[in-house]
N, C-alpha and C positions, 0 to 999 in steps of 0.2 A: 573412442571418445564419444561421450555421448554429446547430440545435439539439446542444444538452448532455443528452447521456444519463446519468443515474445509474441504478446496476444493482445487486443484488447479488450479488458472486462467491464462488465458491467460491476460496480459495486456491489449491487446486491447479491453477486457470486461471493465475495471475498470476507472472509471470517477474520478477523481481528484474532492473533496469538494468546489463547490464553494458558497452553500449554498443555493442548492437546495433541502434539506430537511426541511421541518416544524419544526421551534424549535432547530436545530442545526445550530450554526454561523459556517461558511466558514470557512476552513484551515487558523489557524492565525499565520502559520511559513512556512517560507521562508529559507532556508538555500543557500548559493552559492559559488564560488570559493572554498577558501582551505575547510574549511566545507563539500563542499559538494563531492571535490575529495577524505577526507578522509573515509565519507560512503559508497562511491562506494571502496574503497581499504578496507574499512573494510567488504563489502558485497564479493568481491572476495579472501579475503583471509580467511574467515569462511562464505563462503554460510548456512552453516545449524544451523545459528543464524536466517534465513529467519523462519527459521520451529519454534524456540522455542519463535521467538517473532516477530507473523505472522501478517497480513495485517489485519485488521477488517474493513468487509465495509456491506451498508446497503443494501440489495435487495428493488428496490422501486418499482419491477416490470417494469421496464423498462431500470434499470441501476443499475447497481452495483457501488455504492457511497462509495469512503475510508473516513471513520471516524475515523480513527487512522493507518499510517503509507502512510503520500501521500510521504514523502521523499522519506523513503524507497522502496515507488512505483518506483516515480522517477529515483531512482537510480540502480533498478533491471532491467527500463529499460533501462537505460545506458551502464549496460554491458552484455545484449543481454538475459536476461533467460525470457527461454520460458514459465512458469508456473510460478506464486506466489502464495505462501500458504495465501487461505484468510478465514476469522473464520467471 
């Protein structure tokens, strides 16, 4: 079994899916306006929902690819945190 690494990243590691992995289709959600103002007010009023349902992205050796949580990316970098919890 392989082990599951969580890390904390800096955003500016983390590339947004646009379907530059083999066999995985591109981020097919878009979220914006109220939507997207209320992830970010849900992300600053329990930050450590970050921790229990964290960023998953793919090491390709050259980038760190989100395959699950690019809103959430999005939106952590919206209100400024320095780290994301990525698995």
């Amino acid at each position: 079994m392989n082990k599951v690494l969580i890390q904390d990243v800096s955003p500016n590691k983390l590339k947004y899916n646009t379907g530059q992995i083999e066999g995985v289709p591109k981020n097919p959600r878009f979220i914006k306006d109220e939507k997207f103002k209320k992830l970010v007010k849900s992300l600053l009023d329990n930050p450590e929902m970050m921790l229990l349902r964290e960023v998953v992205a793919v090491d390709t050796g050259k980038d760190l690819v989100v395959v699950a949580g690019n809103m959430r990316t999005r939106a952590a970098i919206e209100i400024g945190m320095k780290d994301i919890p990525v698995k």
